[in-house]
C-alpha positions in Angstrom: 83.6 -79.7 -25.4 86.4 -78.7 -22.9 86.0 -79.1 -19.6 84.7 -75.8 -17.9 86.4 -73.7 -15.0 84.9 -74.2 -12.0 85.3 -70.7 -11.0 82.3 -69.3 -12.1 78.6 -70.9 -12.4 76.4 -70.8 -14.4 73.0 -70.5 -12.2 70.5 -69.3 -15.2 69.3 -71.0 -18.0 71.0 -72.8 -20.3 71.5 -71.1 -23.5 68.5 -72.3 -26.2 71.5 -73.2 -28.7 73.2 -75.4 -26.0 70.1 -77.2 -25.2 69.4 -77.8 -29.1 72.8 -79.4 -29.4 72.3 -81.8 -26.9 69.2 -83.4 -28.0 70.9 -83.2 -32.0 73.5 -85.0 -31.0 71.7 -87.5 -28.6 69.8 -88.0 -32.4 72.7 -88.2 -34.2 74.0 -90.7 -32.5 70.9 -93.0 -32.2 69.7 -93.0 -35.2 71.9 -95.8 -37.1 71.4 -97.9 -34.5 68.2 -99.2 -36.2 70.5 -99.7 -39.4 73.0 -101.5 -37.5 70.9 -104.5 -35.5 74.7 -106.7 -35.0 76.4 -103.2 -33.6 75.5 -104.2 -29.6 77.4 -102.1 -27.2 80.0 -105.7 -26.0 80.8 -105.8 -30.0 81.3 -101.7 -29.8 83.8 -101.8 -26.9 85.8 -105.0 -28.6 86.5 -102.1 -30.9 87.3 -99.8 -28.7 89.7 -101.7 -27.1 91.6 -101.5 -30.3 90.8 -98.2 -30.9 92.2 -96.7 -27.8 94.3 -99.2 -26.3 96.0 -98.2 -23.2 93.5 -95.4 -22.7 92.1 -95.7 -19.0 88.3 -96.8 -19.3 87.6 -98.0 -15.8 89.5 -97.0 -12.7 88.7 -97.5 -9.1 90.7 -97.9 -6.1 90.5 -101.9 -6.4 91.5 -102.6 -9.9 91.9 -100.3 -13.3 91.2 -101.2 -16.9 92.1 -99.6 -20.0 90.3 -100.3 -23.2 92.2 -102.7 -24.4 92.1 -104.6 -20.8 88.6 -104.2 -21.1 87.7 -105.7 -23.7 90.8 -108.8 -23.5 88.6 -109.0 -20.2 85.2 -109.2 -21.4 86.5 -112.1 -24.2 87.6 -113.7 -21.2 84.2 -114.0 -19.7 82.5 -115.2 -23.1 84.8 -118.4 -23.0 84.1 -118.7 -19.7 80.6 -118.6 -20.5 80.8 -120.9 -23.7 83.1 -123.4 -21.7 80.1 -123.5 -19.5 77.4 -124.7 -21.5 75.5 -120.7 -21.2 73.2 -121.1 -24.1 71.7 -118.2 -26.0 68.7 -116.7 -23.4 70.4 -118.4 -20.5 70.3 -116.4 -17.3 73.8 -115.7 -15.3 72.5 -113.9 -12.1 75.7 -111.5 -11.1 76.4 -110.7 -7.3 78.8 -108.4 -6.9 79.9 -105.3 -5.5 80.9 -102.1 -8.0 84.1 -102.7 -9.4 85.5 -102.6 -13.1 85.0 -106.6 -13.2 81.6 -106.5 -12.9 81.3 -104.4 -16.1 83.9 -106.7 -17.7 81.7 -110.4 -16.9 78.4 -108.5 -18.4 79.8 -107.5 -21.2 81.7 -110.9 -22.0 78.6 -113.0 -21.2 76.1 -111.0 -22.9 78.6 -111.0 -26.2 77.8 -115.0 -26.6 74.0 -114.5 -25.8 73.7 -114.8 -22.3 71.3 -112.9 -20.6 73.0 -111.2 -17.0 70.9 -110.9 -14.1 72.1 -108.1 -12.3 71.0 -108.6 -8.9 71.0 -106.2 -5.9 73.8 -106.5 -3.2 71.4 -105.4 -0.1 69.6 -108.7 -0.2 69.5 -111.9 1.3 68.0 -114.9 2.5 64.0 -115.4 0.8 64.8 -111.9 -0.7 67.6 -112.4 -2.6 65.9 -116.4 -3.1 62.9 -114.3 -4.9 65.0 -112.1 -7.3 66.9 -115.5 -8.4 63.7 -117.6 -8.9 62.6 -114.6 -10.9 65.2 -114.3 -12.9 65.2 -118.3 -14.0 69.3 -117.8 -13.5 70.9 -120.7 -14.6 74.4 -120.0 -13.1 75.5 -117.1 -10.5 78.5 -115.2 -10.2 79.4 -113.9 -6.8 81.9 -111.9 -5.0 83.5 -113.9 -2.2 82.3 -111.0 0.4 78.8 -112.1 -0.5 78.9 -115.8 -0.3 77.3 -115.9 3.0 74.8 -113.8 1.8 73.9 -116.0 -1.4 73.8 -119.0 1.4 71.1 -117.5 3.5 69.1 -117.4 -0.1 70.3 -121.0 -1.2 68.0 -123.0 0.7 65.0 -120.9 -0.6 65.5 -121.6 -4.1 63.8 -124.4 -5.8 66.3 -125.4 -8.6 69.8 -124.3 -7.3 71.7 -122.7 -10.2 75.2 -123.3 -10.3 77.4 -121.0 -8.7 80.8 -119.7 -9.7 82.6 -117.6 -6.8 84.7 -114.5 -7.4 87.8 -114.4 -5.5 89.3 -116.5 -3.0 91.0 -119.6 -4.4 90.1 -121.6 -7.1 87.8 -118.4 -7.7 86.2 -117.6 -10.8 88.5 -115.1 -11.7 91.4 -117.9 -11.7 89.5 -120.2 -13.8 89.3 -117.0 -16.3 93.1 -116.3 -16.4 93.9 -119.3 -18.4 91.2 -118.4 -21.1 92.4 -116.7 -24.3 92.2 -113.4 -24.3 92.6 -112.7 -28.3 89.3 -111.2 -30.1 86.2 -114.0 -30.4 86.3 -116.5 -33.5 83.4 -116.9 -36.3 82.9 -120.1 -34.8 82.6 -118.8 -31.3 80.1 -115.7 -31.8 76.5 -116.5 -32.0 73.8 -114.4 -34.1 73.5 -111.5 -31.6 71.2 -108.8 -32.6 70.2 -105.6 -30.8 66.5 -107.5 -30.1 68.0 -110.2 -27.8 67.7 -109.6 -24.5 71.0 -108.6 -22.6 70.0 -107.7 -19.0 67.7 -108.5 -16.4 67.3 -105.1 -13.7 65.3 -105.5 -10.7 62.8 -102.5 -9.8 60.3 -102.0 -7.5 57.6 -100.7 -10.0 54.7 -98.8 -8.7 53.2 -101.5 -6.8 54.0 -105.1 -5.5 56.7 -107.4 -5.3 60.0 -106.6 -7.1 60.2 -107.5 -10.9 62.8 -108.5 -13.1 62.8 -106.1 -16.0 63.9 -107.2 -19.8 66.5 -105.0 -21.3 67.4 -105.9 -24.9 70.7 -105.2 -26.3 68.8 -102.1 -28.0 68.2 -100.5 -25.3 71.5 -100.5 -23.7 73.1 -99.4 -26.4 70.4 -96.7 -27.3 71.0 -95.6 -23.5 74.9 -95.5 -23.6 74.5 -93.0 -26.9 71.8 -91.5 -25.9 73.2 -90.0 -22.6 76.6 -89.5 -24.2 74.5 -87.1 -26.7 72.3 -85.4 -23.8 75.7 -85.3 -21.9 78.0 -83.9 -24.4 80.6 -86.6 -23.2 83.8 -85.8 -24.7 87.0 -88.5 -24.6 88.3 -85.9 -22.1 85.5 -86.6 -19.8 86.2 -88.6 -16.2 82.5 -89.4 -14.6 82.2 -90.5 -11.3 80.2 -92.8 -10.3 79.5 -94.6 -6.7 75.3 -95.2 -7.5 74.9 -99.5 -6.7 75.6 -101.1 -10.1 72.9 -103.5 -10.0 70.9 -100.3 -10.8 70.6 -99.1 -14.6 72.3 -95.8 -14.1 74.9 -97.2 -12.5 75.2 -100.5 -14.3 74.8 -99.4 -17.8 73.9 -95.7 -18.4 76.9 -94.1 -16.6 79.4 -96.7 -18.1 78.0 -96.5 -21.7 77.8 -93.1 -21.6 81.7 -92.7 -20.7 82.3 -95.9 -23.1 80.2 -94.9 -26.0 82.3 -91.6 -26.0 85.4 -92.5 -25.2 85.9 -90.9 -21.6 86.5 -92.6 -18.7 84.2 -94.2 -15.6 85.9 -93.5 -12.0 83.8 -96.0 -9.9 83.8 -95.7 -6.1 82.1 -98.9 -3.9 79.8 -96.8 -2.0 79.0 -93.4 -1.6 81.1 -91.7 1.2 79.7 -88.2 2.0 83.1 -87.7 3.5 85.1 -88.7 1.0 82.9 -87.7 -2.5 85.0 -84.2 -3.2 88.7 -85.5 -2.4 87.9 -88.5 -4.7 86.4 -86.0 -7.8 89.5 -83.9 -7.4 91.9 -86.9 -6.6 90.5 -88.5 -10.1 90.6 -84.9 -11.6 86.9 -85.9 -12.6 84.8 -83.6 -15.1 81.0 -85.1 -14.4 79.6 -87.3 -11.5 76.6 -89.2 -11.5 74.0 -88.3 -8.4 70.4 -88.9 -7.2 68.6 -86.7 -5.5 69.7 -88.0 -1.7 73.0 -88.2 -2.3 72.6 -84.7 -3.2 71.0 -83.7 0.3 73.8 -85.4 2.2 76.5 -83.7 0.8 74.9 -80.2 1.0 74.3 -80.8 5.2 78.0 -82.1 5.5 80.4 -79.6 7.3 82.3 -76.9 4.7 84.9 -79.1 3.0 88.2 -77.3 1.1 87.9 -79.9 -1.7 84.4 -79.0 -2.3 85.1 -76.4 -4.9 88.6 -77.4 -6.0 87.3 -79.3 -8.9 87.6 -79.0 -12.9 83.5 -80.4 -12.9 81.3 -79.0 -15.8 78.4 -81.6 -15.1 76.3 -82.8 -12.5 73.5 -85.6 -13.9 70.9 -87.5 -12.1 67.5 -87.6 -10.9 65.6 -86.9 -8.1 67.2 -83.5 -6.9 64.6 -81.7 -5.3 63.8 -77.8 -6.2 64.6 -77.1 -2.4 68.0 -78.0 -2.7 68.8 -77.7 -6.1 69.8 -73.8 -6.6 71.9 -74.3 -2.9 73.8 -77.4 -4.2 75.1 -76.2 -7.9 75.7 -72.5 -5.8 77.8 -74.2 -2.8 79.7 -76.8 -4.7 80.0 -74.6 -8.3 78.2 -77.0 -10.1 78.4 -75.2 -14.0 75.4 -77.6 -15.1 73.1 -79.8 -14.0 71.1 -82.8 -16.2 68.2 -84.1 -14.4 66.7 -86.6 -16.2 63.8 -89.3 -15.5 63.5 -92.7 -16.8 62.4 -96.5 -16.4 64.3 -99.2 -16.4 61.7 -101.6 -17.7 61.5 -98.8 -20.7 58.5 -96.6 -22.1 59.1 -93.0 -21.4 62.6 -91.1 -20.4 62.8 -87.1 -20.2 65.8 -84.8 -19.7 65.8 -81.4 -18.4 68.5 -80.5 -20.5 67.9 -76.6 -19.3 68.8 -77.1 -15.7 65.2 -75.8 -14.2 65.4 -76.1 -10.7 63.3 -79.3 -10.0 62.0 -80.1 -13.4 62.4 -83.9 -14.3 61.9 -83.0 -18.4 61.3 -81.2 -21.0 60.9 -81.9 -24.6 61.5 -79.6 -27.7 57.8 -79.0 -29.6 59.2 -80.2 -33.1 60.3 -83.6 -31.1 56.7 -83.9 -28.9 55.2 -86.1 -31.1 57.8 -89.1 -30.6 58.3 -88.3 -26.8 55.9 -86.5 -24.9 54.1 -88.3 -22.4 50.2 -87.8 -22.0 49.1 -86.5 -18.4 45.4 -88.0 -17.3 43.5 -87.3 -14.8 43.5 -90.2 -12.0 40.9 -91.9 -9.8 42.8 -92.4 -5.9 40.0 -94.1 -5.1 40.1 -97.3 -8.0 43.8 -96.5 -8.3 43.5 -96.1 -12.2 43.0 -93.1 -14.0 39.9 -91.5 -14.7 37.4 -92.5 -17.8 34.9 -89.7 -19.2 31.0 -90.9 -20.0 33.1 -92.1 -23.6 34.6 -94.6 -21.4 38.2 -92.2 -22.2 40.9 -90.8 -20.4 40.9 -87.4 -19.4 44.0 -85.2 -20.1 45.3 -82.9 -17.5 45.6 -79.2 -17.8 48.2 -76.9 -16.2 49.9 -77.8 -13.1 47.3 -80.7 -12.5 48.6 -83.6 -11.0 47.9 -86.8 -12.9 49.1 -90.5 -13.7 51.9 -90.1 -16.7 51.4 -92.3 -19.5 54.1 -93.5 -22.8 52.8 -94.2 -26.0 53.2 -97.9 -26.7 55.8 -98.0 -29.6 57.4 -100.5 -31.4 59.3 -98.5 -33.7 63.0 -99.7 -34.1 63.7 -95.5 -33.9 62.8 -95.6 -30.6 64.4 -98.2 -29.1 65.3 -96.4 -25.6 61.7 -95.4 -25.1 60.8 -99.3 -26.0 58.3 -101.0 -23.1 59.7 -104.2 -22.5 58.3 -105.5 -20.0 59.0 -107.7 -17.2 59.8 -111.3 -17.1 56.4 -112.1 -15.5 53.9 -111.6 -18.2 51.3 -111.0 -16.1 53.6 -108.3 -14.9 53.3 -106.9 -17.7 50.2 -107.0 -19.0 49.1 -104.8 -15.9 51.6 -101.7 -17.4 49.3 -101.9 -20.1 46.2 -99.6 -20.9 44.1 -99.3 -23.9 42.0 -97.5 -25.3 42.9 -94.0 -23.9 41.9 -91.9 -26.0 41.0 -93.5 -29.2 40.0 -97.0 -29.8 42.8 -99.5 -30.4 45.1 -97.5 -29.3 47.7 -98.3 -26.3 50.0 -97.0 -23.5 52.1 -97.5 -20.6 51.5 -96.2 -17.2 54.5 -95.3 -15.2 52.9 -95.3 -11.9 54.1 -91.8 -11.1 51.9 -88.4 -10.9 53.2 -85.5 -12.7 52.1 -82.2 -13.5 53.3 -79.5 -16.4 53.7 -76.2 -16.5 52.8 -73.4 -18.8 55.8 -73.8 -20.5 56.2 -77.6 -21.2 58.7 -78.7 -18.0 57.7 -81.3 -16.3 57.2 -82.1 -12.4 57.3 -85.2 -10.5 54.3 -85.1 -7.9 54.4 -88.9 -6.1 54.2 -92.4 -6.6 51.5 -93.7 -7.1 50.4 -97.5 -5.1 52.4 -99.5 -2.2 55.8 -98.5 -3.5 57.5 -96.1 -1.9 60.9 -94.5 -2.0 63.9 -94.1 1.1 67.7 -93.6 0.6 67.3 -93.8 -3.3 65.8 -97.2 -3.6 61.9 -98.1 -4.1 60.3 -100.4 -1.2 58.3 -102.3 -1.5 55.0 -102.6 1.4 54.3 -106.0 0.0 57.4 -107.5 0.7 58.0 -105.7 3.9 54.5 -106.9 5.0 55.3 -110.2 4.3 58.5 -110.6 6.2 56.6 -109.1 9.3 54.0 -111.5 8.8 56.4 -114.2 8.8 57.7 -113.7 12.4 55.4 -115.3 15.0 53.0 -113.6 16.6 52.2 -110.8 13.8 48.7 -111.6 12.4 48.6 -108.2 10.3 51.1 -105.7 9.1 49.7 -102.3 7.0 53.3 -100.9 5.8 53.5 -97.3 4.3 55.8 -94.5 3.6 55.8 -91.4 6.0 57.3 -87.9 5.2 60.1 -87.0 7.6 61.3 -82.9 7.5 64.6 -82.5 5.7 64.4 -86.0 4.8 64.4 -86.8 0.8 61.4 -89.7 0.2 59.4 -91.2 3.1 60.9 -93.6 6.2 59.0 -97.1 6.2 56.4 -97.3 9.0 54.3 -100.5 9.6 51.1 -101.0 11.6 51.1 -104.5 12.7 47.9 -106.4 14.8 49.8 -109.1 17.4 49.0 -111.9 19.0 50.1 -111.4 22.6 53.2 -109.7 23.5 55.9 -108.5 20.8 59.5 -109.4 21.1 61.0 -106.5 19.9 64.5 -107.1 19.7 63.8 -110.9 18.1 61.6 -109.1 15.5 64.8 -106.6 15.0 67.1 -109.3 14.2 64.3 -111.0 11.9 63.6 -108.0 9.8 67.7 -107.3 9.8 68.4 -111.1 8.7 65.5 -110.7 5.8 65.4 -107.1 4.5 68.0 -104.8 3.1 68.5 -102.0 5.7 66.4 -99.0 3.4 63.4 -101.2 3.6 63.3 -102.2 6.8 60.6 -100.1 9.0 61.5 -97.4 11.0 58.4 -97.1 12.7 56.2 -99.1 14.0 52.9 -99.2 15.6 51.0 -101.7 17.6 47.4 -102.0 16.7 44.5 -103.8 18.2 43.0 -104.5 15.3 43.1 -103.7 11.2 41.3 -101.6 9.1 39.7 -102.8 6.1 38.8 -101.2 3.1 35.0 -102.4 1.3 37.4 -104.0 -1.0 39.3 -105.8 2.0 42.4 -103.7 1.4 44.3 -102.4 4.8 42.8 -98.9 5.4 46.1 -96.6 5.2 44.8 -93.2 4.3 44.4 -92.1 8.5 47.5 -94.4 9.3 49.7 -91.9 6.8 47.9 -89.1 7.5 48.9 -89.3 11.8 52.2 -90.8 10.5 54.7 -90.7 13.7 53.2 -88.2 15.7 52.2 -89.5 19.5 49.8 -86.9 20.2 47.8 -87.9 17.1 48.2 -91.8 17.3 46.8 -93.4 20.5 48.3 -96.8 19.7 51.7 -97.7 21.5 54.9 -96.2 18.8 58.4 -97.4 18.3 61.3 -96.3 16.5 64.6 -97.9 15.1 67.0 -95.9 17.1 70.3 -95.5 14.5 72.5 -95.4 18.1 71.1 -97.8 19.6 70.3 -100.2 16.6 67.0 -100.9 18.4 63.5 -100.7 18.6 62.2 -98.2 21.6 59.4 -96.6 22.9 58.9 -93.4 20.7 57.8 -90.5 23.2 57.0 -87.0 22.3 60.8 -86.0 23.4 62.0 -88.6 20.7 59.5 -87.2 18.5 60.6 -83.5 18.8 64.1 -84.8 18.6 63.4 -86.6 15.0 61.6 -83.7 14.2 64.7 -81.0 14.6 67.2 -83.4 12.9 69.2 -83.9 16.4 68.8 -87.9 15.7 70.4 -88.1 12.6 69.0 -90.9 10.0 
């Protein structure tokens, strides 16, 4: 499929045959992978790097790779890793910012059975200790500009793995440019099949701490076809990409998808809103990657001439909201947009292949019986859903919110849609739920409350639990709680999301009981030291005392309810002031002032 002039838009539906292809092909090019348990996708792109040779695969301002670099590259890295003792299962924990490398070392070090840890970039000190520790990583590989972060962590881990550094001398990367380069030996590839587990991927979940989540090789490589077939990626596709890399859209859906088709990955750091349309044009891109705030920010930036001087056919993501979904593809000449939702720890992914206007899914009736989620009704009060007097769940009807649940499967077929788990079993167990509707049988809950419509799409409502979700990445309250409670003087901290207009998710707010007088800028510098910057609180709110629940859970129901507001709260507010980088007193002429957007967050 050509790329598509970017003159026109197509704002209505997408044509019924177009959406029939999509999910054909997305079939078609799943379906052997069952048959094929040694095709994983580091074997597929030693291939394609003599397929396609000097073919660009990865470019970015820092470094490019064709193919055939790619995959000399990746060999690289699974010497490296056999040199150093990584046996099959061994954990590599990788710390680095987007670049083409970081596909390269996952790819090379899952080839020879390691297991890649791909760990978040935000974190540090007991946070970034946690994600280690949870990962059992065995060795680390870490960008030089990160170093100091990894040493903040060091001292909080209880077995040290060994740590490899990237760049800078004696480096990693050195060490790698005296190893062959020529495709892997018999005697150098181990029995790799698409059940061993390739990745490790951090999420928040739907409640609690964050959790390392399995990802077998048959996953990945049922995601990288998969989203090639849903995309329609042609070899004459260029995707851009600046989402963290550490995430799996990022890290493995947008790269497989581009891989598995032969296209091309343009990968960008971060995302500038500034600099988004010069660099699609610049790297005459045909698709970008988005979620739904990175969305919102471009759409509020001043007019920009590049803005429509693109050759894009495809926008695809998740999380763009119906309020600025119809004003987005209109302003920027979007031709199509795939929203799509998924889990990285597996058991349900849908695609609104149509392009509704804040539909997360929908699925074709002759297909509904191997992917359509079940809707049930759910209790707010247990946090579970709902059982009738047959001790059942309850199915949802029309437009009613409920908890979305997957069909446990273990059928080889349908490997993307696969619940894998976490690495805590306990973890996982609690994902679990049986007996839904019949005895004996089983499925997953997402955590997430969805509705559907009359005609089959479906809607994301809200989260469901502690987790919440600001600048595109899931927080989590018991984590932030803890790192409150961990500076003196803070007996109790209650942290929630709150809704801010014009503002996608909610901003972290935190009702904490003190022990004499708070040190404000000290606690700053804590939280700052200890938290990535999207979870630290924004608010805060200085109780006299907690509320409990019967249950002696904090009481956040009124806390959420009066959010932000002074003239609702009669406890003393703060806010992190962006300008200022401060705590201050939050007054009703801040208030109004966050309120009309004049403070920009």
């Amino acid at each position: 499929m050509s790329a598509v002039a970017s003159e026109t838009v197509a704002t209505s539906a997408r044509p019924r045959a177009s959406v029939s292809r999509a999910w054909l092909r997305a079939l078609e090019l799943t379906s052997p992978i069952a048959h094929k348990r040694e095709r994983v996708l580091p074997a597929v792109v030693d291939e394609l790097g003599l397929q396609l040779g000097d073919k660009p695969a990865l470019l970015s301002d820092r470094e490019c790779f064709t193919y055939l670099e790619l995959a000399r590259r990746a060999r690289r890295y699974a010497r490296w890793a056999l040199a150093e003792g990584v046996a099959k299962g061994d954990v590599v924990g990788l710390l680095m910012p987007n670049r083409p490398e970081y596909l390269a070392i996952w790819l090379g070090v899952t080839r020879v059975g390691g297991v890649v840890a791909l760990l978040n970039t935000n974190l540090a000190g007991q946070s970034l200790a946690r994600s280690i520790e949870a990962a059992s990583a065995k060795h680390l590989i870490v960008a030089a500009e990160l170093a100091e972060a990894l040493d903040t962590a060091m001292t909080h881990v209880a077995a040290p793995p060994r740590v490899s550094i990237h760049g800078g001398r004696r480096g990693i990367d050195e060490q790698i440019g005296g190893l062959a380069a020529a495709p892997l030996e018999v005697g150098e590839l181990r029995e790799i099949t698409i059940d061993d587990r390739a990745l490790l991927v951090f999420t928040s979940g739907s409640t609690g701490m964050p959790k390392a989540a399995n990802v077998s090789h048959a996953r990945v490589i049922q995601w990288a076809l998969w989203f090639a077939g849903m995309m329609e990626s042609q070899p004459s596709d260029r995707l851009y990409s600046c989402l963290p890399m550490y995430h799996s859209v990022g890290g493995v859906l947008a790269p497989g998808a581009m891989l598995a088709a032969g296209g091309s990955l343009v990968l960008r750091e971060k995302f500038s809103a500034s600099q988004f349309w010069s660099d699609v044009v610049r790297w005459d891109c045909t698709a970008f990657q988005y979620i739904g705030e990175l969305c919102r920010y471009l759409l509020h930036r001043p007019h920009d001439p590049s803005e429509t001087e693109h050759r894009l056919r495809l926008a695809c993501g998740n999380g763009l909201a119906a309020g600025v979904w119809e004003a987005f593809q209109e302003r920027f000449r979007i031709p199509q947009i795939l929203e799509f939702y998924a889990a990285t720890e597996g058991g349900l992914s849908l695609f609104n292949v149509q392009g509704k206007p804040g539909a997360i899914g929908h699925i074709p009736a002759y297909l509904a019986h191997r992917f359509a989620p079940a809707v049930v009704a759910f209790d707010s009060n247990r946090g579970e859903p709902m059982r009738n007097e047959h001790g059942f769940c309850v199915r949802c009807g029309v437009n009613e919110p409920g908890e979305a649940l997957a069909r446990l499967r273990s059928d080889p077929a349908s490997a993307g849609s696969r619940f894998e788990g976490y690495t805590c079993a306990a973890e996982t167990e609690k994902r679990i739920l049986r007996n839904v509707f019949a005895l004996g049988d089983t499925w997953v809950r997402t955590g997430d409350l969805m509705r559907q419509d009359e005609k089959g799409f479906f809607y994301f409502v809200d989260r469901i639990g502690d987790t919440f979700r600001w600048k595109g990445e899931n927080v989590a309250t018991t984590e932030v709680a803890q790192e409150l409670c961990a500076f003196e003087g803070i007996l109790h901290a209650s942290v929630y999301g709150v809704a801010i207009p014009g503002a996608e998710g909610r901003a972290g707010m935190a009702a904490i009981v003190c022990e004499g007088a708070l040190d404000l800028a000290a606690l700053g510098r804590h939280l700052a030291k200890r938290l990535p910057g999207y979870a630290r609180p924004l608010f805060l709110r200085l109780c006299s005392q907690a509320e409990l629940t019967g249950t002696f859970k904090y009481a956040k129901t009124d806390l959420v309810r009066q959010g932000f507001d002074p003239s609702r709260c009669a406890d003393p507010l703060y806010f992190h002031h962006p300008e200022l980088r401060a705590y201050v007193a939050l007054d009703e002429q801040l208030y109004d002032s966050i309120l009309t957007g004049a403070i920009r967050l």
